[in-house]
C-alpha positions in Angstrom: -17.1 8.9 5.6 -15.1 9.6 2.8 -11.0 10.9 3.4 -8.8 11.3 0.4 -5.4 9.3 1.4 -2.1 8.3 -0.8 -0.9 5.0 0.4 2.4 2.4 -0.3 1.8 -1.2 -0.3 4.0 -3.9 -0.5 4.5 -7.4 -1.3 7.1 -8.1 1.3 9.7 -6.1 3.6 11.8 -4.0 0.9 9.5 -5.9 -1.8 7.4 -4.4 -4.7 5.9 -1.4 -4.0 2.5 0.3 -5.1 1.4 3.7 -4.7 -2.2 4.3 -4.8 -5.0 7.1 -4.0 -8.2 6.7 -2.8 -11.1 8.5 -0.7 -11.8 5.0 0.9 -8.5 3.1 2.6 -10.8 -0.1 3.8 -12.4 -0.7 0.8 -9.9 0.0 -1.4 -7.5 -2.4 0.6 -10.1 -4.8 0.8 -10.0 -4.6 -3.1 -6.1 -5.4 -3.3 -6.7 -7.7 -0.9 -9.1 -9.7 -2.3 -7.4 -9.7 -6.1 -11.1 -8.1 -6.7 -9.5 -5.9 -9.7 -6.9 -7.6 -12.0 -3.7 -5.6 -12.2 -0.1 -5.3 -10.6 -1.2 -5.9 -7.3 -3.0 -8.7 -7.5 0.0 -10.0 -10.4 2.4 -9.6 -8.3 0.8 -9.9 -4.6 1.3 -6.6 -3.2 -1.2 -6.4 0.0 1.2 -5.3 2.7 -0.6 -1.7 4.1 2.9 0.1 4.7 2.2 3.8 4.7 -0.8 5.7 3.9 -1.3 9.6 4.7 -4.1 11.6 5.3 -5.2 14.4 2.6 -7.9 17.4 2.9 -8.7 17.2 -0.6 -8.5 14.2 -3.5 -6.6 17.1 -5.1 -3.5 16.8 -2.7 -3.9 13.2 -2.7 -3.5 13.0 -6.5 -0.5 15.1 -6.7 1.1 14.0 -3.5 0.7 10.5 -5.7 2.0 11.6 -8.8 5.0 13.1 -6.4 6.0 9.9 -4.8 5.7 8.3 -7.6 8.4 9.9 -9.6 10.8 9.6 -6.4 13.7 7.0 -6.3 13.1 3.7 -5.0 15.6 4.3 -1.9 13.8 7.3 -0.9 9.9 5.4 -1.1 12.0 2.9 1.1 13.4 5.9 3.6 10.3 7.3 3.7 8.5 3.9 5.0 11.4 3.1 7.1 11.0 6.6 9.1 7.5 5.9 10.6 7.5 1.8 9.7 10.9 0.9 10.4 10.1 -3.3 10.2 7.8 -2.6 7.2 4.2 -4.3 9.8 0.8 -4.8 7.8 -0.6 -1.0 8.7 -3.8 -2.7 7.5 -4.4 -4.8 11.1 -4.5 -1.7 13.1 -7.1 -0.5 10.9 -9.8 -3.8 11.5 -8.2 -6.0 8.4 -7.4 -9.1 8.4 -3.2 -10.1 8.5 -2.0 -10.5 5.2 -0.7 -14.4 4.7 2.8 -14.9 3.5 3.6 -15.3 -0.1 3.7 -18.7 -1.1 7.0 -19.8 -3.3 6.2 -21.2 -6.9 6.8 -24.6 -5.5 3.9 -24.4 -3.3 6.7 -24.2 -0.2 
């Protein structure tokens, strides 16, 4: 079953953010996941599910894309923080796998 969604990912807690649209959430996260596609995600490790919303149409989910997109970083932040206050891997409630920490350059 397809449903067009818009969805914020992130590498950490007030980390990098992406902002993505899609007609299939699992697979698509499974993709960023997975570093199946090189790009900013997999650069630099944004696989965090923090926010996704529903869309009737890939239409609204395009331009309600393009919207957040040109907001301000604080308000993205705001916007997460209303509905996912400590910033938890949306991604588990949805059958994913947790996402596993970041490692540190030096391996720590």
């Amino acid at each position: 079953m397809k449903q067009p969604c818009v969805y914020i990912l992130a590498s950490q807690p007030n980390g990098t953010l992406y902002i993505g649209v899609t007609s299939n959430l699992i697979g698509r996260l499974m993709q960023h996941r997975t570093d199946a596609l090189a790009g900013f995600t997999s650069r630099y490790g944004v696989h965090r599910l923090v926010r996704f919303e529903a869309c009737d149409t890939m239409e609204q989910a395009i331009l309600r894309e393009k919207q957040l997109k040109r907001w301000h970083r604080q308000w993205k932040i705001n916007l997460i923080e209303s509905e996912n206050p400590d910033w938890v891997d949306l991604a588990v409630n949805l059958g994913l796998p947790p996402v596993h920490p970041q490692l540190t350059h030096d391996g720590c």
